[in-house]
Every structure is written in C-alpha cells, then in structure tokens.
N, C-alpha and C positions, 0 to 999 in steps of 0.2 A: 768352143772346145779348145782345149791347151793341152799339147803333150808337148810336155816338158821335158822328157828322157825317154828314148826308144834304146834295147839291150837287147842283142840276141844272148841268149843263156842257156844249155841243155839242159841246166840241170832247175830252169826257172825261177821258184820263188824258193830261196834258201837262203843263208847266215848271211855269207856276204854281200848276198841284195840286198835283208834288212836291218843290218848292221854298219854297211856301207854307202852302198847307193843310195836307195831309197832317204836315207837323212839328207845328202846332197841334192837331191831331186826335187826337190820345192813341190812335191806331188803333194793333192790331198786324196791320188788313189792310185792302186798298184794293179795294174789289170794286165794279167797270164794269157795269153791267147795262144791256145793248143788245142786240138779237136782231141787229142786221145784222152787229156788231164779231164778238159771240160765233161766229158761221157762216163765218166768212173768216178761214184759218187768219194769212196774211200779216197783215193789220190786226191781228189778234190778237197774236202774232209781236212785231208793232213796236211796240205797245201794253205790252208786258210789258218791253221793254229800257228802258222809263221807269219801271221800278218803284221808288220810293221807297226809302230804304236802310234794311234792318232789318224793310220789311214785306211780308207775301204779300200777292199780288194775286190775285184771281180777276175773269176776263172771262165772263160767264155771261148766258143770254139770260133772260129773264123769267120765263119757264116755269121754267126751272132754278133761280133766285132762290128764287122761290116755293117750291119745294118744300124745297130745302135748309132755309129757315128752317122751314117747315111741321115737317121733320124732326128739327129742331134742330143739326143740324151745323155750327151758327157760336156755340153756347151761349157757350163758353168763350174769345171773342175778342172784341178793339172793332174793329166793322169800322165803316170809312167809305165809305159809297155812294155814288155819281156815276152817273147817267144823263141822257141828252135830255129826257126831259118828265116832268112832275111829271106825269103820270097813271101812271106809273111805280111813285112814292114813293107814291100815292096807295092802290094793287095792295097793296104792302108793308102799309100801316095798315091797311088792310079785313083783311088777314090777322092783327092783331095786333100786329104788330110796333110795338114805341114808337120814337118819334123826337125827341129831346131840342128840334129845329129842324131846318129845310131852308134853305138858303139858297140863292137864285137867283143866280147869275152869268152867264156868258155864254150868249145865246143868241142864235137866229136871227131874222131881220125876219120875221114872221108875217103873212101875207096876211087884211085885216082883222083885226087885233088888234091889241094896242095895247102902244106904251109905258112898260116899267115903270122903266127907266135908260137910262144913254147906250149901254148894251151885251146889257141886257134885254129880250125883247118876249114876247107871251104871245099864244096864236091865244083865241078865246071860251074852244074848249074847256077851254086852260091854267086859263084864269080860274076856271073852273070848278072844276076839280080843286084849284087854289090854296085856293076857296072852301071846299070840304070839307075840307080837310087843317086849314085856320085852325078848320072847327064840330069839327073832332075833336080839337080842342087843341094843335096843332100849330104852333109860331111858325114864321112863313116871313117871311123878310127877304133883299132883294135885298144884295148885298157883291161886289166883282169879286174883291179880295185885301184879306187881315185886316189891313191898313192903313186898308182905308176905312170911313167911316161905316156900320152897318147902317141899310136902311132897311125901312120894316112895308112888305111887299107888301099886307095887309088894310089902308093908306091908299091905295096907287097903284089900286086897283082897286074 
C-alpha cells in the first residue's frame, strides 16, 4: 500500500480536492475517512458524485480504514487520504502505515486553540497529535492549494 497524500480537510472531498490535489497526488484512489460521512448514506451519496476523474473513492469510517489497511486491501494502490482531524492520520501511523507528509488545509475555529493560517486552526489536542505525527517523522505542513507556499506546522506550534 502507497499513500501518496494525507490532507486534513473539513470540508473533505470537494472542488479544490478534485480539481487541485487529487491531480497532483499521483492517487489512483481518494479515500474520506469520517465516521459521521461514512454512516449517512445521502452525505455519502453526494460525496461520491465529486469523485475525481479516473480515480475510486472510498468513504469509510475509522474503524473500517483501520482494518482495511491492517488487511492490506489498499497494497496495490496510491491512495490519497483526507479526514477532519489529524488524530485520524495520527490512528493510521500508530498502525504503521507510512505517510510521505500531511498537509493541513482547511479547517474549523477551535474553541481554545490556536491559529495555524488564515484558514487553519488546531484545538490543544490537534497540536498534540500534529506533535507526534512530526516525533514519528512525519512532515506536516499547512497549504490551502498547491499554489501556495507550504508552511512547517512544527513552527506554528
């Protein structure tokens, strides 16, 4: 298995994933991992009529992530992951999985927490998880679209 691009994204698979990333991403699959998208057939549903051209998607909740890779059923593909919170990608590494980088783009105003761009914010715990993903060798850098500068999340925090 190859994951090629990890992204935290609130807003997950939408325009500038595949119109942006996703073509950058050398993926031949775009896999969501969110427990609340994955359980709501509709969200899912409308989630998948933005699939990127040429690549499978999977909408799958954590649990299911987990075991898939645990199984190996993504061996022979580059997927590109996108979920809400880097405790997420964080699940993924604890289980092994390598991550060439994460890169933070949008996310939501986190009640005490801070800060990371004009469109990034992290609650403590993000920071946290951001913290280990960086001790586990993991570059994470904030970017909204592969236009913009990256920047080291292990400076903003």
């Amino acid at each position: 298995m190859s994951v090629v691009m990890a992204r935290i994204d609130n807003r997950l698979l939408h325009g500038i994933i595949v119109t942006q990333w996703a073509p950058v991403s050398g993926a031949t699959r775009v896999m969501v991992i969110d427990d609340k998208v994955a359980g709501d057939e509709v969200l899912k549903s409308t989630m998948r009529m933005a699939r990127p051209a040429g690549m499978a998607v999977s909408i799958i909740s954590e649990e299911t992530a987990l075991k898939n890779f645990a199984a190996g059923k993504y061996d022979r593909e580059k997927v590109f992951v996108i979920a809400k919170e880097p405790e997420t990608i964080l699940h993924l590494v604890e289980l092994g999985i390598e991550l060439p980088s994460l890169i933070v783009g949008g996310s939501l105003v986190k009640e005490g927490g801070v800060q990371l761009t004009q469109r990034a914010y992290a609650s403590a715990e993000n920071v946290q998880s951001y913290k280990a993903l960086i001790a586990r060798g993991v570059k994470v850098t904030a970017q909204f679209v592969p236009a913009d500068k990256p920047v080291s999340v292990a400076d903003l925090i």
